[in-house]
Every structure is written in structure tokens, then in C-alpha cells.
NUSE-687457 format. One record per residue: z, x, y of N, C-alpha, C in turn. Coordinates in nm, 3 decimals, padded with zeros to 5 digits. Layout:
NUSE-687457
((Z, X, Y), (Z, X, Y), (Z, X, Y)) ...
***
This chain:
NUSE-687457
((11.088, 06.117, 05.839), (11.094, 06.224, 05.938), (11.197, 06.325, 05.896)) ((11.129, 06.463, 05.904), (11.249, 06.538, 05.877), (11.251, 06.670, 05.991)) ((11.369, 06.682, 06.026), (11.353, 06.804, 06.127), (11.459, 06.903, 06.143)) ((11.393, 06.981, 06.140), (11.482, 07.059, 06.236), (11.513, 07.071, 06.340)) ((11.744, 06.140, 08.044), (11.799, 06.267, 08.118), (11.884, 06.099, 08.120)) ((12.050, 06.200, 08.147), (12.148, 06.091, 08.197), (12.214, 06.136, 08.305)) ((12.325, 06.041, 08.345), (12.384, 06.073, 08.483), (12.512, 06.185, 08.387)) ((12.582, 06.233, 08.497), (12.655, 06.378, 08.423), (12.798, 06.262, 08.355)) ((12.871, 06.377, 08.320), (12.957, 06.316, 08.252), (13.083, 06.212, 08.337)) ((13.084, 06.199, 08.450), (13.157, 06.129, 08.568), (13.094, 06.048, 08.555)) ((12.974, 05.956, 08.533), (12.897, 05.879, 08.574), (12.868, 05.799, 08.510)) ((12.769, 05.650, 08.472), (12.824, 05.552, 08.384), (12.711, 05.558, 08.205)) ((12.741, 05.564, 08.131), (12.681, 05.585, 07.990), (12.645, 05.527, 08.027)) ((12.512, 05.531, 07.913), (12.414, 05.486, 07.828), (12.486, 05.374, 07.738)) ((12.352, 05.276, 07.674), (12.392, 05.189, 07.614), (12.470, 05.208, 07.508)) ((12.411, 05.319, 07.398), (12.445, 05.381, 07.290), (12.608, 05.435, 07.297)) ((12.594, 05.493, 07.423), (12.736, 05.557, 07.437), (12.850, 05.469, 07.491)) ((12.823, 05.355, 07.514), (12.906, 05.257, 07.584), (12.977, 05.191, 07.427)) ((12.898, 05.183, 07.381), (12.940, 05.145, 07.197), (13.004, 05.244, 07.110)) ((13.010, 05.315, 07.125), (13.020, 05.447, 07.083), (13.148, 05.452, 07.003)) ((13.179, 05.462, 06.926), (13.365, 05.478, 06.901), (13.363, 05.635, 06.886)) ((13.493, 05.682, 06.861), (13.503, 05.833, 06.894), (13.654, 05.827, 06.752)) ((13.612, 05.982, 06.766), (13.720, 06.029, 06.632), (13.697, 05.971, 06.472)) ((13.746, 05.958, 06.401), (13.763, 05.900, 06.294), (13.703, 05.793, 06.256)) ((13.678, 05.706, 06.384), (13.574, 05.593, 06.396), (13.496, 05.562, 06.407)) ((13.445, 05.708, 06.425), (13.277, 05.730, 06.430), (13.208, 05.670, 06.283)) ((13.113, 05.623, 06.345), (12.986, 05.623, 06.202), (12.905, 05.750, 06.202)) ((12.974, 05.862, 06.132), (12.855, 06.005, 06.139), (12.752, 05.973, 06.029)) ((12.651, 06.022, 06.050), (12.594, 06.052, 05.963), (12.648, 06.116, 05.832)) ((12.576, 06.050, 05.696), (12.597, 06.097, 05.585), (12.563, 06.265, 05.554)) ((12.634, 06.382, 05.487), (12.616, 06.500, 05.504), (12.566, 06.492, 05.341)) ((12.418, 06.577, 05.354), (12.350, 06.565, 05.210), (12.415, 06.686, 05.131)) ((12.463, 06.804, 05.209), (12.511, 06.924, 05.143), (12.352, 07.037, 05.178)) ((12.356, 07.177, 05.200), (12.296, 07.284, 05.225), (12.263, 07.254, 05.391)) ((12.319, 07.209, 05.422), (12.324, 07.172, 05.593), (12.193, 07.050, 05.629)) ((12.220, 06.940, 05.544), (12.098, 06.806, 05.585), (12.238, 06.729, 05.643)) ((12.165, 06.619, 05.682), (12.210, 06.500, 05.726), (12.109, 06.433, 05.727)) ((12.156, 06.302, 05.640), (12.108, 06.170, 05.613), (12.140, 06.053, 05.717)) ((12.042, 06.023, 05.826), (12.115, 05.941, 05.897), (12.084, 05.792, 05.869)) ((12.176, 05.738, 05.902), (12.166, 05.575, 05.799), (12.266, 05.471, 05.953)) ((12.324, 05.525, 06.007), (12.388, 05.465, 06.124), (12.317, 05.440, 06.211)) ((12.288, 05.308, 06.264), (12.210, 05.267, 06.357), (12.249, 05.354, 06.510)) ((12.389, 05.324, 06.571), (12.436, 05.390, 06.641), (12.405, 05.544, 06.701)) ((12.426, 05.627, 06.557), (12.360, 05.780, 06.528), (12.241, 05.816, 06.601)) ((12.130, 05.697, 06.495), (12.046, 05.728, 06.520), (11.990, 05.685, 06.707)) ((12.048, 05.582, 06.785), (11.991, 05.520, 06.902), (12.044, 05.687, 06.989)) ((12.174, 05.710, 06.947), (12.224, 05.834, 07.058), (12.142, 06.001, 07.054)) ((12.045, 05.947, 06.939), (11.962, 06.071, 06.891), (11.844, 06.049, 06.971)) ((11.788, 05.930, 07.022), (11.660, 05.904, 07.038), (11.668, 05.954, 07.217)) ((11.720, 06.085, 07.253), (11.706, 06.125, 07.374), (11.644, 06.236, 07.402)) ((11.631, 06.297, 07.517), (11.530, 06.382, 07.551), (11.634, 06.508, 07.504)) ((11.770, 06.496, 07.623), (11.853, 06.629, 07.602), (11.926, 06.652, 07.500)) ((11.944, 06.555, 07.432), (12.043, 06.568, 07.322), (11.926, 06.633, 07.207)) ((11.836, 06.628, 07.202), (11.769, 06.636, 07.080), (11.727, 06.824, 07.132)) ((11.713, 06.864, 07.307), (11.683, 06.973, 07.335), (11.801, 07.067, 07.307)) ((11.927, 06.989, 07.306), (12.049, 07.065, 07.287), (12.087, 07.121, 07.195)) ((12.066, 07.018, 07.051), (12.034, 07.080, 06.888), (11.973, 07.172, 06.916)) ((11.841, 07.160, 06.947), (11.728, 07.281, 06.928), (11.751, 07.409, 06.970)) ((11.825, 07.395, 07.117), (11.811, 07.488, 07.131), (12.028, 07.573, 07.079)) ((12.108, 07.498, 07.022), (12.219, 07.550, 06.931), (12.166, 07.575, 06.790)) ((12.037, 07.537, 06.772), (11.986, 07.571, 06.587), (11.917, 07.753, 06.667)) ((11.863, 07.770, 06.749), (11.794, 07.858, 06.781), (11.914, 08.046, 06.799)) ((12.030, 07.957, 06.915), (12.109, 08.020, 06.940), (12.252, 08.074, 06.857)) ((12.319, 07.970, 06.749), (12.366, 07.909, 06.697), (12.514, 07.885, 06.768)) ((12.536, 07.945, 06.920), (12.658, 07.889, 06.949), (12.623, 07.889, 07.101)) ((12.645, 07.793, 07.172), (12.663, 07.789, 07.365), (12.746, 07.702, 07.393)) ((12.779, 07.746, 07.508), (12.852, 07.655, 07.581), (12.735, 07.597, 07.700)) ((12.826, 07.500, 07.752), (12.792, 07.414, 07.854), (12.669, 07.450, 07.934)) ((12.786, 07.599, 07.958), (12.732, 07.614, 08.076), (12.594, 07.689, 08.057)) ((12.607, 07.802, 07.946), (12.497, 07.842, 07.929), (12.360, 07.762, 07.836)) ((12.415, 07.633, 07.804), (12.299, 07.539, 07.744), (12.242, 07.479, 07.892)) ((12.296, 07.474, 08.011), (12.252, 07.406, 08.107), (12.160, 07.516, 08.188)) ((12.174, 07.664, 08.142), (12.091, 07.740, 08.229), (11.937, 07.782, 08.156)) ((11.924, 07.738, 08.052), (11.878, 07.729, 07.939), (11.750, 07.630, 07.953)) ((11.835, 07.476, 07.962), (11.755, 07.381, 07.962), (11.740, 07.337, 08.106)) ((11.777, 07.382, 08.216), (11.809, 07.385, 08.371), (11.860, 07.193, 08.385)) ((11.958, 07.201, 08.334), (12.059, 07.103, 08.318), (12.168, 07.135, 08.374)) ((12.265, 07.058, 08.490), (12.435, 07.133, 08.505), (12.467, 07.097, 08.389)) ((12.581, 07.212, 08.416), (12.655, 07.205, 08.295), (12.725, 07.099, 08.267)) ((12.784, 07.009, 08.359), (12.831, 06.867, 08.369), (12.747, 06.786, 08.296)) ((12.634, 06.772, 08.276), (12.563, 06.709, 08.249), (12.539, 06.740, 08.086)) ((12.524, 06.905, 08.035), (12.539, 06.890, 07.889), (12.657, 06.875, 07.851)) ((12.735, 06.926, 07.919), (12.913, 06.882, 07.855), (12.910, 06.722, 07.801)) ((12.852, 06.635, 07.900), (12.875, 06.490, 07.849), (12.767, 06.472, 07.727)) ((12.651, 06.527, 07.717), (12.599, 06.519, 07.585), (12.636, 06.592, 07.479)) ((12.708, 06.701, 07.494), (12.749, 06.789, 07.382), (12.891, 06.696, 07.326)) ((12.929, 06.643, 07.418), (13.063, 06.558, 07.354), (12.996, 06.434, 07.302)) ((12.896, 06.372, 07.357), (12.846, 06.247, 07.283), (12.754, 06.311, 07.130)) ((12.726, 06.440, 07.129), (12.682, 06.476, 06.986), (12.810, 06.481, 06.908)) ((12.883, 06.531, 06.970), (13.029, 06.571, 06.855), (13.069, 06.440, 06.829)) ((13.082, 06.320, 06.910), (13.143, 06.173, 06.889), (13.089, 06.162, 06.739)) ((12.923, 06.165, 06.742), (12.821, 06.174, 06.605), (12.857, 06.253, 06.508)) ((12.923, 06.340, 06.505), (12.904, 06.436, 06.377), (12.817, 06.537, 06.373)) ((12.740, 06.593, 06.452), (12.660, 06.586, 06.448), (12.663, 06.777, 06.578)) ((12.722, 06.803, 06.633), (12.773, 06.899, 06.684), (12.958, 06.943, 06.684)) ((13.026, 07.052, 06.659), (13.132, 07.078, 06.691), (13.193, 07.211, 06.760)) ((13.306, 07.245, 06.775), (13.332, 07.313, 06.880), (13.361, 07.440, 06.802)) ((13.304, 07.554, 06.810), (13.293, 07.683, 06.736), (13.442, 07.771, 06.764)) ((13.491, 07.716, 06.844), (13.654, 07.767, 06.831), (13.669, 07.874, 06.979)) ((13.751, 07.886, 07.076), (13.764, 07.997, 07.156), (13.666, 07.925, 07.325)) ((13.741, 07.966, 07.446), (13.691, 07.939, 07.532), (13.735, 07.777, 07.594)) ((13.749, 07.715, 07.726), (13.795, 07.668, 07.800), (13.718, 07.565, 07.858)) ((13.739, 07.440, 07.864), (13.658, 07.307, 07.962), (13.447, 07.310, 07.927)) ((13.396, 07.398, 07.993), (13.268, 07.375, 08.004), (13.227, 07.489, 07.926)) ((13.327, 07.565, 07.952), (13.267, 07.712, 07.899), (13.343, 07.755, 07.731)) ((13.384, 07.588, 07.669), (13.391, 07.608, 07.521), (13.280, 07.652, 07.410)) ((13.247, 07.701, 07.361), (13.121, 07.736, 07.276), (13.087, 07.585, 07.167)) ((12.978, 07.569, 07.114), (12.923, 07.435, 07.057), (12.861, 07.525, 06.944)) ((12.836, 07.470, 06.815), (12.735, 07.475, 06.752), (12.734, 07.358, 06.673)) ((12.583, 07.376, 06.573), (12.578, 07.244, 06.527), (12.649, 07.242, 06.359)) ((12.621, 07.096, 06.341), (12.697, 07.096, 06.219), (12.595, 07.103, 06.076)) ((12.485, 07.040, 06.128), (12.379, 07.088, 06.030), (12.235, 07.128, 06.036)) ((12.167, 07.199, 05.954), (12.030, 07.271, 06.004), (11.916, 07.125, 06.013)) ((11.939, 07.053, 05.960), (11.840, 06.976, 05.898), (11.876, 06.824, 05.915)) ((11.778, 06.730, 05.978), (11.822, 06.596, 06.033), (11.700, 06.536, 05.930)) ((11.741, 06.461, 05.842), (11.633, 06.339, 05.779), (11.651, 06.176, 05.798)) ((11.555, 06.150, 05.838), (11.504, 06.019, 05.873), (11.420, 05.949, 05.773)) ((11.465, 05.814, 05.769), (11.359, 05.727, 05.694), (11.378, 05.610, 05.762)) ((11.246, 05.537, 05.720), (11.196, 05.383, 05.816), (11.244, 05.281, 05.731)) ((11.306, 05.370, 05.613), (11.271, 05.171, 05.484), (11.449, 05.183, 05.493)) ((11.526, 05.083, 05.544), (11.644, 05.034, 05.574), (11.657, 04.861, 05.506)) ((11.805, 04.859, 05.410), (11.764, 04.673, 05.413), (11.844, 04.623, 05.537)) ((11.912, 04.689, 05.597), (11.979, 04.661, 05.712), (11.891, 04.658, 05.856)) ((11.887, 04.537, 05.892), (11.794, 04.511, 06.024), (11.770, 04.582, 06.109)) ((11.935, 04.572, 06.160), (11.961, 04.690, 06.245), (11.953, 04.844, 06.254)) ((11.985, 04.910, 06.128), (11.931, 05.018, 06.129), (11.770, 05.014, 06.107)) ((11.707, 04.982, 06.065), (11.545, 04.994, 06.039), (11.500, 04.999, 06.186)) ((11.548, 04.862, 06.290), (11.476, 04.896, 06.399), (11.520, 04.994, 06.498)) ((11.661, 05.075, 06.483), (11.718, 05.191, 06.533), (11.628, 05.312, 06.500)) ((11.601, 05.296, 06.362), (11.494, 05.398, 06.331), (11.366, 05.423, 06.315)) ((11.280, 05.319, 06.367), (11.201, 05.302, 06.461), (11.182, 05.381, 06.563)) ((11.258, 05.343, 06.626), (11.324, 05.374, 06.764), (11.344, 05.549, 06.777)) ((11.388, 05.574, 06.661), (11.395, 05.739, 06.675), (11.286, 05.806, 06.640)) ((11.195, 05.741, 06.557), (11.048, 05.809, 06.498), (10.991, 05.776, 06.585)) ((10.966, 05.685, 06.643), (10.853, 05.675, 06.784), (10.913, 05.803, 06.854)) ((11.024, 05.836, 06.895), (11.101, 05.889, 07.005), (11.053, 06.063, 06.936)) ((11.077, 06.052, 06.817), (10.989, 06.241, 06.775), (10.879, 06.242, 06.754)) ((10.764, 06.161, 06.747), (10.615, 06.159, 06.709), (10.611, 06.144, 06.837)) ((10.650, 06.067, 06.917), (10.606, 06.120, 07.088), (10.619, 06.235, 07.135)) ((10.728, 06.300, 07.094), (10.801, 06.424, 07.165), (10.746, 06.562, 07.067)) ((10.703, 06.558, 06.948), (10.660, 06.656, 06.858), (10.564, 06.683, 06.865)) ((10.411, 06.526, 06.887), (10.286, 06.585, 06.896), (10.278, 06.620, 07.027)) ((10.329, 06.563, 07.183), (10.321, 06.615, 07.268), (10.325, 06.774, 07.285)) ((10.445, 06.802, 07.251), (10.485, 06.977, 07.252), (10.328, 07.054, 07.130)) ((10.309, 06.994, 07.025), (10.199, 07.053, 06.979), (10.089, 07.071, 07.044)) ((10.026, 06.923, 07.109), (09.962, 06.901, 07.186), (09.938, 07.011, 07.346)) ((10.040, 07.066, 07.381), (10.046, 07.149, 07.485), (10.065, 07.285, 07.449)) ((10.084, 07.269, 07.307), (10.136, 07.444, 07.279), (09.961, 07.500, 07.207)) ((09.900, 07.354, 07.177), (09.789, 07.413, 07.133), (09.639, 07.483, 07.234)) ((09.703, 07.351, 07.303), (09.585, 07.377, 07.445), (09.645, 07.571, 07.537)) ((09.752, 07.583, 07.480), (09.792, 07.724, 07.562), (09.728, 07.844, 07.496)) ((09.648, 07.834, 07.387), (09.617, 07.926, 07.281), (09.625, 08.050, 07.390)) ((09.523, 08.081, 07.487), (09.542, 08.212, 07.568), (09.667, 08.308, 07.622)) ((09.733, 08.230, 07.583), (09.901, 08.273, 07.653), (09.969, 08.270, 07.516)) ((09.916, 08.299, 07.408), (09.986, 08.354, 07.280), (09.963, 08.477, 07.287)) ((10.094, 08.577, 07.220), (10.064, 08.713, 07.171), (09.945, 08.718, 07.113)) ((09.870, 08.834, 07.124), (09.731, 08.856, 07.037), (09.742, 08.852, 06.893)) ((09.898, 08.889, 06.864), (09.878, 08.954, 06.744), (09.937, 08.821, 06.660)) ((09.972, 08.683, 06.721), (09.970, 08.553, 06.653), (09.845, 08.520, 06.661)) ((09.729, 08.489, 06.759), (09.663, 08.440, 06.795), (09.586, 08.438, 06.675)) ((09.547, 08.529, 06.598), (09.473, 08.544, 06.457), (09.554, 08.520, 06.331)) ((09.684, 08.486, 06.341), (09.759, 08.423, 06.224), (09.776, 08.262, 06.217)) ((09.821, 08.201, 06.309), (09.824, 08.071, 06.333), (09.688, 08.013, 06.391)) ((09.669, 07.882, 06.330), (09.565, 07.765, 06.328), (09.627, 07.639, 06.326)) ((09.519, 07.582, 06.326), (09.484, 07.417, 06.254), (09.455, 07.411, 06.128)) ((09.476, 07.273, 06.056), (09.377, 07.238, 05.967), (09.400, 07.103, 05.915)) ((09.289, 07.047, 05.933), (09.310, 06.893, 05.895), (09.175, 06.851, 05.747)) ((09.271, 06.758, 05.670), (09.154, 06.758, 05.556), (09.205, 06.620, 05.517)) ((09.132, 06.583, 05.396), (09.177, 06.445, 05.343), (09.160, 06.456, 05.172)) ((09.222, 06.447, 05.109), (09.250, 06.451, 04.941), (09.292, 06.287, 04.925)) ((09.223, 06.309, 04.826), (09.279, 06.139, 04.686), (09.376, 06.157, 04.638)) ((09.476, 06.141, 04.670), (09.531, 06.122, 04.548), (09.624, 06.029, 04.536)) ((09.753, 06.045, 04.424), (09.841, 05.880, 04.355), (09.961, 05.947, 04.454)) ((10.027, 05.849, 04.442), (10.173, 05.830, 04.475), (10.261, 05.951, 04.457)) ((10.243, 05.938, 04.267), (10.304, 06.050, 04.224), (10.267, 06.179, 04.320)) ((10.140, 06.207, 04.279), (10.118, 06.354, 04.389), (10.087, 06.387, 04.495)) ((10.123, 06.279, 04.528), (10.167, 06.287, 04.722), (10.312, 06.366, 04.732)) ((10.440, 06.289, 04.636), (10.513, 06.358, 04.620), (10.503, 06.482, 04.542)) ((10.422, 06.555, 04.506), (10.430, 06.650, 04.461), (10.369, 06.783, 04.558)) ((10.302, 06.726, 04.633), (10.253, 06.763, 04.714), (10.331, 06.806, 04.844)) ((10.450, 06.748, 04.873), (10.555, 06.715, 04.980), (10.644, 06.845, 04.921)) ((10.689, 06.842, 04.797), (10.720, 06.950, 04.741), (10.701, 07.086, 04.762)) ((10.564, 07.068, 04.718), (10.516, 07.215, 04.692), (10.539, 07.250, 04.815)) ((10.501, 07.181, 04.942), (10.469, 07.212, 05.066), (10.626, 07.246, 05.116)) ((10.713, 07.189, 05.125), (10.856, 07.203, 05.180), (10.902, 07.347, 05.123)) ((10.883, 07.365, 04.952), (10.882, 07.508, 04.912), (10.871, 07.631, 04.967)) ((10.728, 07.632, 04.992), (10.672, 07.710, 05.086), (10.762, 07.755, 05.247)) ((10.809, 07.660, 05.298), (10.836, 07.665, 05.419), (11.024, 07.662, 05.395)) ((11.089, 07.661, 05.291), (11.244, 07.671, 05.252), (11.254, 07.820, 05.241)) ((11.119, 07.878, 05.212), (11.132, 08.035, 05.201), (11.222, 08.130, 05.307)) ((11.175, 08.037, 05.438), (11.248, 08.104, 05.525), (11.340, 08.021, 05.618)) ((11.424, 07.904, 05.552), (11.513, 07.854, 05.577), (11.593, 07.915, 05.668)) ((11.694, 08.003, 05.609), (11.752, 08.060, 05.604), (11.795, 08.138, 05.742)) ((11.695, 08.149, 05.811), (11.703, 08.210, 05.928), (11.728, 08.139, 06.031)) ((11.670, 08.003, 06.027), (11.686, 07.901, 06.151), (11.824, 07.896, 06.174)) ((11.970, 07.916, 06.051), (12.128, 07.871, 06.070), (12.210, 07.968, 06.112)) ((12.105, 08.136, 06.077), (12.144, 08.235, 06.113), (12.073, 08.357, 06.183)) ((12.072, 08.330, 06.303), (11.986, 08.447, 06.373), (12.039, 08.560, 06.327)) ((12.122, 08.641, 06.268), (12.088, 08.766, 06.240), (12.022, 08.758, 06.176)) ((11.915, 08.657, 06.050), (11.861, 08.716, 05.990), (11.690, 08.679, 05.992)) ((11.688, 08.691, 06.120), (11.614, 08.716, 06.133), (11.514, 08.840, 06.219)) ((11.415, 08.874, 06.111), (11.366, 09.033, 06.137), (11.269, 09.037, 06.242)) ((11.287, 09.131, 06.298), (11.223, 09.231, 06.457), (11.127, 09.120, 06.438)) ((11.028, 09.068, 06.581), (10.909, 09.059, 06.591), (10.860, 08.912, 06.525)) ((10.986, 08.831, 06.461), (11.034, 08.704, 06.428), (10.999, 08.633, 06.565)) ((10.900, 08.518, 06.548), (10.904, 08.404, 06.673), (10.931, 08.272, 06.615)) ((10.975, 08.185, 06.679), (10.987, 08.057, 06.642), (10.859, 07.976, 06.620)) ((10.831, 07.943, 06.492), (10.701, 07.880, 06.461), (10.680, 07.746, 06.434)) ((10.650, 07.676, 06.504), (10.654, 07.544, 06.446), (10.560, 07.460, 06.332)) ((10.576, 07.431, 06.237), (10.535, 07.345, 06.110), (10.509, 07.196, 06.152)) ((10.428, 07.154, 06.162), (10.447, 06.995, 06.122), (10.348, 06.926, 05.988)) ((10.438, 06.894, 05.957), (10.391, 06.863, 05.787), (10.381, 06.653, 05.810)) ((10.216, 06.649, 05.828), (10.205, 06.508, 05.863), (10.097, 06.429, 05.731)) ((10.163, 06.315, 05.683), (10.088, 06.281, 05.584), (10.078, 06.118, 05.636)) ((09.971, 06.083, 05.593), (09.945, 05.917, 05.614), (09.840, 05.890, 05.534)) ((09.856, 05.731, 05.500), (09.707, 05.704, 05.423), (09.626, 05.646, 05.549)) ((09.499, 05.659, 05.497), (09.380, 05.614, 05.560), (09.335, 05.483, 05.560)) ((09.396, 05.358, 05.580), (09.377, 05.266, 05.499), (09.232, 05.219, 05.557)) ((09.189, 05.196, 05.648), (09.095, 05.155, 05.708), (08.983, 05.244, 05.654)) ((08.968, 05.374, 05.574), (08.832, 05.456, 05.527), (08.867, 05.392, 05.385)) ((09.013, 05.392, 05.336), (09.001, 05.322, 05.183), (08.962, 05.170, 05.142)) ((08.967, 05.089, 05.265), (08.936, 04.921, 05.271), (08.773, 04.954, 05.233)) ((08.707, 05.073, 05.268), (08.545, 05.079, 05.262), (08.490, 05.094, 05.134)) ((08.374, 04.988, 05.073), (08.337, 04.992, 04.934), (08.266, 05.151, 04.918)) ((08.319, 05.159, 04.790), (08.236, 05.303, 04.764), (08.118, 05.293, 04.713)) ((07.974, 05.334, 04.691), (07.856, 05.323, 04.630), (07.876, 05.377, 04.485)) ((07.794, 05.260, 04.383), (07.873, 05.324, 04.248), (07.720, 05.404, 04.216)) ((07.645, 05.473, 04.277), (07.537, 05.558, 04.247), (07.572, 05.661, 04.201)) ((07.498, 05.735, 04.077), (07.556, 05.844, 04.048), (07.544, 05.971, 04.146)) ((07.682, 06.014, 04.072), (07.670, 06.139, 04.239), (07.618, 06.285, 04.212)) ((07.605, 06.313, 04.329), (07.502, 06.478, 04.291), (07.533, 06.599, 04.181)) ((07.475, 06.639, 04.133), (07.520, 06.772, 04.042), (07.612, 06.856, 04.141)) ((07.752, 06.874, 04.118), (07.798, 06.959, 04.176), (07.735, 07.128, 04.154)) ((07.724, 07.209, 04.323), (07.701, 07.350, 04.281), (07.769, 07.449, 04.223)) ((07.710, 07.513, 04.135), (07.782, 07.629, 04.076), (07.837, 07.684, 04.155)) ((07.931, 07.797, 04.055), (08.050, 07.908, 04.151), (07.921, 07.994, 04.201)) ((07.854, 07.998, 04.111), (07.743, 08.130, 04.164), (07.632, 08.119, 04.297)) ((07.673, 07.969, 04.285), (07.553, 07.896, 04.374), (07.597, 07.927, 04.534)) ((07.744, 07.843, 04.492), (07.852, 07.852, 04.643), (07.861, 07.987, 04.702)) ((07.938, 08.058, 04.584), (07.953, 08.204, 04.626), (07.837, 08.261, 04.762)) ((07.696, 08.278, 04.695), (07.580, 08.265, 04.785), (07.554, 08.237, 04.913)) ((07.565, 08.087, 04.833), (07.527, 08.016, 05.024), (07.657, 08.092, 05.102)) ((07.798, 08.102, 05.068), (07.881, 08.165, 05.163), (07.895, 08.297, 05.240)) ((07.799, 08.342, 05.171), (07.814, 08.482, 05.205), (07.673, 08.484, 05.273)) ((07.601, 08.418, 05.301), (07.445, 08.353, 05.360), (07.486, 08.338, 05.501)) ((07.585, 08.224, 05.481), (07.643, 08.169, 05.590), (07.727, 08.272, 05.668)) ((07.837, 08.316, 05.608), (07.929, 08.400, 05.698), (07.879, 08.496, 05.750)) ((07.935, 08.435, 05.948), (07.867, 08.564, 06.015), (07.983, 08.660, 06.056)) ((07.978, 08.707, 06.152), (08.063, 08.817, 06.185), (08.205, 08.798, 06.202)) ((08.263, 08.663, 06.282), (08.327, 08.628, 06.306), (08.360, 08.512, 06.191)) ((08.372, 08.520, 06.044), (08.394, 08.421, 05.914), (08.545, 08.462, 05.924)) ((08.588, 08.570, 05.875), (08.693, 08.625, 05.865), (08.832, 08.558, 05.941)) ((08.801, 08.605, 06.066), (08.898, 08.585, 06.204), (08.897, 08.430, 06.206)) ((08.801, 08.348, 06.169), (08.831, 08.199, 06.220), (08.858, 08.118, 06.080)) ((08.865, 08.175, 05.983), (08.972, 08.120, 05.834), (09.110, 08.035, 05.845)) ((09.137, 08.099, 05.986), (09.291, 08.017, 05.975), (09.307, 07.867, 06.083)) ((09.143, 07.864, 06.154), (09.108, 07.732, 06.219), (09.035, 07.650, 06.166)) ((09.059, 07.657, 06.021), (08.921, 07.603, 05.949), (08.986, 07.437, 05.938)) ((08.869, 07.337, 05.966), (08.899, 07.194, 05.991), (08.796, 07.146, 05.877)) ((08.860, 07.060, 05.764), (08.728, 06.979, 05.679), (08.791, 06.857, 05.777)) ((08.597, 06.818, 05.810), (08.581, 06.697, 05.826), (08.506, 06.587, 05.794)) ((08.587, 06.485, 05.758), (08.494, 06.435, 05.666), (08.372, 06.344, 05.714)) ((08.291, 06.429, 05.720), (08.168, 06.356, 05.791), (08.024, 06.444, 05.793)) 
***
């Protein structure tokens, strides 16, 4: 995984936070350098697997500095209530205090753009902590997709014909899966850059969300293949044809919803 409610702060923690050590004693997360974090702390990761804390990043990667009070008008949270999560992110490493300003109304930002996760741990305890946090964003990521897709009508017009779907399925090895992960992260590092620093990002800039999801199929690959020989593939000249046969008025405009399915 890679990415970019409790009682207020008077009131009694969470499990995670009841364990919690603070200062110097923290287990932060490992810092990869260009603003990642490698999280490998079981701890880290259980105090990550929340609703507000994870809305609070998002929305200090968006803003890049709030306070309390204005993260609570934001996420319609009191401010009591993010104060005690903005201090249980900082316990982590994981948020700090941007300097200037008083109690609730101190400013926050985060400490890095970029949170990476992995499942393969030889440590027990962290593996099933991180579990615990990938269930907790594959719930919370496809949901928000899931609802942002069904809203298509309530997009600007002038996204509505840039952004799609597209789901497909390729063969391939190991090796170029990772190569593939590559190329693809490439693409989308282009505009890094902007998520750590809102000035730079230009007029008419919206927040777009990516999800880059890969899995094998194991249950279509368990299926014997027929060793019959297979059809003459069609020429370029052939395809070309039928496509332009096929495309009706509306080919153009629906390019960026295009779904192979395999069936």
C-alpha cells in the first residue's frame, strides 16, 4: 500500500494510544528520504488504522498547515477532539508543529508526503498490525471511489470528459509486474510535487485521485488452457477498418471509459 471517531482529548484513549510512549520513545516510522515513510512499527501502524487521523493527514497534505481548530471546521470535528489526534500523530512521527500560535490554535503540518505499507513482516506482530491497516484503506479508498464514481453528474463538465475507468488483464512475469509498477508511479511522480506544496499548484488544479490496483487472478490462472492452435491474428489494415466501421459518433468522448473485459 502506498499513499498519500474518538472521545476528545479529556476523555479515555484508545487501545493504541494507551501504549503509546511519547518523545524519544516513540517507535516512528522509518523516514525513506524525498518525504516517504516506511512504516515497520506495529504501534504506528494500529494508531494509523483510524478514520480521523488518516482524514487529518489528508486533509494537512492538501492544506499544508492547520490548526486544531481550523482542521475541526474542516472535518466538522471540535477542535478538542483533533487536538488529541494531532498530538497522537506527532507522538508517531508522523505530524509536527509548524512553529507560531497558542494551545488549539498552534498550526500542524505533516512530516511526510508519502506513507508506504507492506504485508510481508517476519515479525508477527507487525504483519498482523498491517493487516489491520490495509483492510482499514481498501475499505476506506474503494468506498470513497465507490461514491465519487456513482456522483459522475456533480463533476465539472470540463472533468467529466477527462477522467474514467479502466479495467483490463495482461500476462505477465514477476519481473514485469515490477516494471510495470514503475513505469506507472513515473507517470504519476510527474506531478508530485504539488501535493507538499500548494503554491504550486496551477489555476483550475483539482485534487485527483489515482488508485493504482494490481492482483493476480489466481482462480482464472488455476483454469487449463486449450492447446488448439489459435486464430490468425488481424492485420493493422484489417483492425484499422473494422474500427472506423464501428466508431459511432460518440467513439471519441467515451475513450477514457473504455473497460476490456475479458469475456
Amino acid at each position: 500500500m502506498t499513499s498519500e471517531q474518538v472521545p476528545p482529548g479529556d476523555g479515555p484513549r484508545d487501545a493504541a494510544d494507551a501504549a503509546a510512549p511519547t518523545g524519544a520513545e516513540s517507535g516512528q516510522p522509518r523516514r525513506e528520504g524525498d518525504g516517504q515513510m516506511e512504516l515497520r512499527d506495529p504501534a504506528v501502524m494500529r494508531a494509523l488504522a483510524h478514520p480521523l487521523r488518516w482524514a487529518l493527514l489528508e486533509a494537512l497534505l492538501h492544506a499544508g498547515t492547520l490548526t486544531a481548530t481550523q482542521a475541526g471546521e474542516i472535518l466538522g470535528e471540535t477542535p478538542a477532539n483533533c487536538a488529541f489526534h494531532l498530538r497522537t500523530l506527532a507522538r508517531y512521527g508522523l505530524v509536527e508543529e509548524a512553529g507560531g500560535g497558542k494551545g488549539r490554535e498552534r498550526p500542524w503540518r505533516r512530516v511526510n508526503r508519502v506513507v508506504n505499507l507492506t504485508t510481508a513482516h517476519d515479525d508477527p506482530r507487525a504483519a498482523a498490525a498491517a493487516e489491520v491497516l490495509d483492510e482499514f484503506w481498501i475499505t476506506r479508498t474503494l468506498d470513497r471511489a465507490n461514491a465519487a464514481l456513482r456522483r459522475k453528474r456533480s463533476w465539472p463538465a470540463e472533468w467529466l470528459a477527462q477522467l474514467g475507468e479502466s479495467q483490463t488483464i495482461r500476462y505477465i512475469t514477476p519481473a514485469e509486474a515490477q516494471e510495470m509498477q514503475e513505469l506507472l508511479m513515473a507517470a504519476l511522480d510527474r506531478y508530485r510535487d504539488r501535493s507538499a506544496d500548494p503554491s504550486l499548484r496551477p489555476p483550475g488544479a483539482l485534487p485527483v485521485e489515482y488508485l493504482v490496483l494490481s492482483y493476480p487472478l489466481l482462480d482464472l490462472a488455476s483454469r487449463d488452457v486449450p492447446t488448439t492452435p489459435a486464430a490468425e491474428p488481424a492485420s493493422a489494415a484489417g483492425q484499422a477498418k473494422d474500427a472506423d466501421q464501428d466508431a459511432g459518433p460518440e467513439a471519441d468522448s467515451e475513450t477514457n471509459q473504455e473497460k476490456e473485459l475479458p469475456l
